[in-house]
N, C-alpha and C positions, 0 to 999 in steps of 0.2 A: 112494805118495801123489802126486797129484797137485803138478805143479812151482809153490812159492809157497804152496802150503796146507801147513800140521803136522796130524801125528795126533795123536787126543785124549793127554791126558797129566791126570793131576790138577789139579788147580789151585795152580798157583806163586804166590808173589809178592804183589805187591800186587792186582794185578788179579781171582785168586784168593779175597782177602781181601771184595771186594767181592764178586764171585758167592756168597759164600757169604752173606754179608749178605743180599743179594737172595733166595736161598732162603731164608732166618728170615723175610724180612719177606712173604713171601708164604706162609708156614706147609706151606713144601713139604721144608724142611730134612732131609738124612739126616745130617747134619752131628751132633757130640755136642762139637763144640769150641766152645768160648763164641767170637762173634764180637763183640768192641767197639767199637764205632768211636772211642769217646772217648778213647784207647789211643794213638791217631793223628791228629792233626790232618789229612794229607791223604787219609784214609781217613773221618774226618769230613765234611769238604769235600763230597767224591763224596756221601756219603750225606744231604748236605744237599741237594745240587744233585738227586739222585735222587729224593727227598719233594715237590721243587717240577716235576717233569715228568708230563707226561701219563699214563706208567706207576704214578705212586703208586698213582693209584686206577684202573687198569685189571686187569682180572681174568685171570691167563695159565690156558691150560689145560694148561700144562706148561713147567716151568722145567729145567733143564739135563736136557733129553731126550735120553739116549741113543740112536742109530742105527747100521743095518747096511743099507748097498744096493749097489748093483751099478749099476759104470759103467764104461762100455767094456771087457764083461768083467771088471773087478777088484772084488772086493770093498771099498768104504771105510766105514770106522766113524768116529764120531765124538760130539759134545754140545751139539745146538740150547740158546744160554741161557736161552729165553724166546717160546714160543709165544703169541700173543693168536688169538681166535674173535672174527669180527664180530658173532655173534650174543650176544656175551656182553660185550661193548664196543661198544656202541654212540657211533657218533662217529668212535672212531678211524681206521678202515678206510675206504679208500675204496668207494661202494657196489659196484661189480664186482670185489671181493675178500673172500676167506672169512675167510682168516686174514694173518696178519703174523706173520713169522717177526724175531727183533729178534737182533741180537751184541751185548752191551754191549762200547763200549771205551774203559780208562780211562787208555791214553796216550793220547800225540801221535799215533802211528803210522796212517796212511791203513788201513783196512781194505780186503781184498783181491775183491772182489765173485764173484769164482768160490768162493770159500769160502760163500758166502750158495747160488750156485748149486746145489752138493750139497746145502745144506739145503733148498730149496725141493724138490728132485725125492724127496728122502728121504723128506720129511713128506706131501707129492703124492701117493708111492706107500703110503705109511701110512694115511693118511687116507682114501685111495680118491679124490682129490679132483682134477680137473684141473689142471695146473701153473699154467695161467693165472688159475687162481684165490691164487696165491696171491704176497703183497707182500715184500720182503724188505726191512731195512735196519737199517744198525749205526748204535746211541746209541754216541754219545759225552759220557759222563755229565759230563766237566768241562765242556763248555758248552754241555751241555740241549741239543744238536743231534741231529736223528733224520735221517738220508740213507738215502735207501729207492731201491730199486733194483728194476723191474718187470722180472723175466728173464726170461719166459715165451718172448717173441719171440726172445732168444738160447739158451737154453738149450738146446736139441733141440741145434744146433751144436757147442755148446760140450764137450755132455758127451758126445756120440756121436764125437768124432774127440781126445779129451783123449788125453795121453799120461799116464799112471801112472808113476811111479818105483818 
């Protein structure tokens, strides 16, 4: 993997707890484990804070989407958390972008934007869809902040000279 990114792994922890949420509440769930948030007050929180942001009612076309692509020769896998279509969210997207690819994240921790970068060329190459079409950025669900990150213009760079571990 790429130096600074993790390979996919299940979902741990607290953060976990919410993604799965996030799949129940978009009725995409493969999930069979009761997710509660009332269980938890800071797992409430998030999921309060999550009902009052743009994504309540935005429609994904796919929630923790599995991938496999190829970069720099290597093979990397991994699990986009939440894909939106502009043509299916109107509003969200700026108009010269198809889709938004989104991280939810529900520490403190800065998300790492080369990890957005695989996912834009992954979905790119999935979708059949030119990279610059498409927006990327991690919510960070405790304070309703969305940081989106247009990688179009780095990415050819970035992912053509990357070193792989």
């Amino acid at each position: 993997m790429h130096r600074g990114l993790r390979g996919p792994n299940p979902p741990a922890g607290f953060g976990g707890f919410f993604q799965a949420w996030v799949e129940r509440f978009c009725g995409r769930s493969a999930i069979l484990a009761e997710v509660d948030p009332q269980r938890d007050p800071a797992l409430a929180s998030l999921v309060e804070r999550f009902l009052t942001s743009r994504f309540a009612s935005a429609r994904p076309c796919a929630v923790e989407q599995s991938f496999l692509t190829t970069i720099a020769s290597q093979a990397v896998s991994g699990r986009i958390d939440a894909v939106f279509r502009a043509r299916d969210n109107p509003g969200l997207l700026p108009a010269n972008k198809q889709v938004l690819i989104v991280d939810w994240k529900t520490g403190q921790t800065p998300g790492d934007d080369r990890q957005l970068a695989v996912y834009a060329q992954a979905w790119a190459q999935e979708a059949a869809i030119p990279s610059d079409q498409v927006l990327t950025g991690f919510f960070y669900v405790r304070t309703g902040q969305l940081v989106t990150f247009d990688l179009a213009p780095r990415l050819e760079g970035w992912l053509s000279g990357v070193g792989l571990d």
